[in-house]
N, C-alpha and C positions, 0 to 999 in steps of 0.2 A: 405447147405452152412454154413461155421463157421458166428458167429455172423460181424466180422470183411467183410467180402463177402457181407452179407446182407446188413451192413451199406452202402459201395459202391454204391451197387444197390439203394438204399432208398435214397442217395444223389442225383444221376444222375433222377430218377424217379419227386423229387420232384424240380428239376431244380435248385437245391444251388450248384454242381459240373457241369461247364460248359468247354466247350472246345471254343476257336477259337482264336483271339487276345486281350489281355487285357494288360492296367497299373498300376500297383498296387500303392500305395498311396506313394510309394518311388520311383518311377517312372521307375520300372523296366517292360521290356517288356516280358508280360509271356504269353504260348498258354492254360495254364488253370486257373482257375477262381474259388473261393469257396463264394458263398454268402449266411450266414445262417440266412440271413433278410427273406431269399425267403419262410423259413418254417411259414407256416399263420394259418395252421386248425390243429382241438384238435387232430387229427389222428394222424398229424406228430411229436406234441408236443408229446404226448402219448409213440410215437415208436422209438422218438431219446429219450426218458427217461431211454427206455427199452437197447438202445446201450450204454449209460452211466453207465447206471448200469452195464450192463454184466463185462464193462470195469471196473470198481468200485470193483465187486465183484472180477477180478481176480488177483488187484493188491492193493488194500488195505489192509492194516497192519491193525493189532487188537487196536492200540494203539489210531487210530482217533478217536475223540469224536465228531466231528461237521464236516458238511459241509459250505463253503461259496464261493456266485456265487458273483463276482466285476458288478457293475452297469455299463453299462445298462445290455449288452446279456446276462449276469451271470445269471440273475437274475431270468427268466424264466426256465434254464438248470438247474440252483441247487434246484428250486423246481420241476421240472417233476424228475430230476433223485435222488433223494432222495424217492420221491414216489413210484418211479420203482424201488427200491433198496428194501423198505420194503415189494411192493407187488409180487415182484419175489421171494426173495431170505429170508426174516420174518428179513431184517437186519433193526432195526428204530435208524437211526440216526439223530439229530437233527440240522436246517440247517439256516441260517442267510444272509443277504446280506446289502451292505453298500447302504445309501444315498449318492447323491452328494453336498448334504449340508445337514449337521446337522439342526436337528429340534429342536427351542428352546423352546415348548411347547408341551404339551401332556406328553407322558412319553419321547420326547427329546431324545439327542441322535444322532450317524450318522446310527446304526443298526437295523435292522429293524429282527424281529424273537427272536431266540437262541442269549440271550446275553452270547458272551465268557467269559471264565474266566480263573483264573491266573491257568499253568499247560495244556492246550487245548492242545490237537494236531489236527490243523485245516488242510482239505485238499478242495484244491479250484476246481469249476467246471468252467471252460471258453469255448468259441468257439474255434474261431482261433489265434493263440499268434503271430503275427510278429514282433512288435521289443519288446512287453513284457513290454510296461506302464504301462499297467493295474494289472499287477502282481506286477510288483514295486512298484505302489502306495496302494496296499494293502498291500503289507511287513511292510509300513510306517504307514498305517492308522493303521494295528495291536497294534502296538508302542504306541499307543495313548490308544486302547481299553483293552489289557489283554497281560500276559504274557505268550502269548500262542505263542506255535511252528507252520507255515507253513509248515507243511510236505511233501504233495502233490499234485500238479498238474494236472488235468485231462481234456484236452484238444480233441475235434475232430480229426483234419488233424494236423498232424506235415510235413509242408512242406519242411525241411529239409535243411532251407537256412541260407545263413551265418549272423547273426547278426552284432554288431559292431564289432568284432572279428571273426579271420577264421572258429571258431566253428559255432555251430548253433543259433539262440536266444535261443532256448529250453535247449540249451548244457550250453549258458552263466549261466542260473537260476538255474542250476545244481549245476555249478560251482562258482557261488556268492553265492550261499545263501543254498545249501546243499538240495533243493529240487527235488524229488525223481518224474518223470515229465512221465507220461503215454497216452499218446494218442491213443485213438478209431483205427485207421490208420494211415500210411506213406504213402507218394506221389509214393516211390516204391512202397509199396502194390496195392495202387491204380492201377499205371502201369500194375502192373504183373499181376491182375487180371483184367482188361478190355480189355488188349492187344487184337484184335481179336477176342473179346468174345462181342456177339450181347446183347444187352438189349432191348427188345421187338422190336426185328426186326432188332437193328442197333445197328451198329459198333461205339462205341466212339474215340475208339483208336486204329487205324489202324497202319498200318509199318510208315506213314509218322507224323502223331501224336506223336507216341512215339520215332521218332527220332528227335522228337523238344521238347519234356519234358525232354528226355537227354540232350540234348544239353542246353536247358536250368539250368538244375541240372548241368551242368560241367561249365557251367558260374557262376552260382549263389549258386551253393549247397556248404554246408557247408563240411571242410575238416574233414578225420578222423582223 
């Protein structure tokens, strides 16, 4: 299986890719469900560092000099996938993550790691982006930190829905702000490779599943 296969599998195994009825925080009604709370043990940390990486390794420019994960989820994903980035692949790059409040003692500060500096080209590691707060208020906290460029994006699932514009949130961040946005998988990929296809005995995504993940993509997916 390509890395992108595995990951799938590795989601539905570890119960963060779920099927049935859900609400998502904007109150939209969807029949799948991504929750990357649900990863708990060093195993799973360990082997999504390894899907980040891979994903790292095949769409990172030479130019990046640091990574940084937004508080909170970031914050565990830019250090396993940094780790897995050096120990796969001999790439050491240096990695950083914000506080949500500045510390105004010790060495102070809102960053915690790799402090940026002016010239950086930083690329972020996130879970899941839906409407893309967390990225925006990193755009801003940058401003404050170094004059360093946000390059890239490197996200899990891109679910492929329309933000506040007909595009997608992942397509908006493109298009505000010139970031170059890579995700692990799509909700098609997802699709296409579960359709019918058992995972330890069972079917995720059967003909009728997948004609409600369309149909919800054709309500909610964003246009090309």
């Amino acid at each position: 299986m390509t890395y992108k296969e595995e990951f799938i599998t590795f989601m539905v195994r570890s119960g963060v890719l779920t099927f049935g009825d859900f609400t998502t925080k904007s109150g939209r009604k969807t029949p799948y469900f991504i929750n990357t709370g649900n990863y708990k043990t060093g195993a799973q940390a360990a082997r999504l560092g390894d899907y980040y990486a891979a994903c790292l390794k095949e769409n990172l420019g030479d130019e990046v000099t640091a990574l940084f994960g937004p508080a909170y989820k970031g914050i565990p994903l830019v250090v396993t996938a940094s780790a897995s980035l050096y120990r796969n692949y001999g790439i050491d790059l240096p990695y950083c993550f914000n506080r949500k409040e500045a510390k105004d003692h010790g060495e102070g500060g809102s960053m915690v790691g790799y402090k940026p500096q002016d010239g950086d080209v930083i690329a972020i590691v996130e879970d899941v982006v839906t409407a893309g707060t967390a990225v925006r208020e990193s755009i801003e906290l940058f401003k404050h930190v170094a004059d360093a460029k946000l390059a890239y994006l490197f996200v899990s699932v891109d679910r492929m829905e329309r933000g506040t514009r007909d595009c997608s949130t992942l397509d908006e961040l493109r298009q505000d702000y010139g970031i170059k946005v890579c995700p692990i998988v799509t909700v098609k990929e997802i699709i296409a490779f579960l359709h019918n296809r058992p995972i330890d005995g069972k079917i995720y995504i059967d003909d009728a599943m997948k004609g409600k993940m369309e149909a919800y993509l054709e309500q909610y997916g964003a246009k090309a």
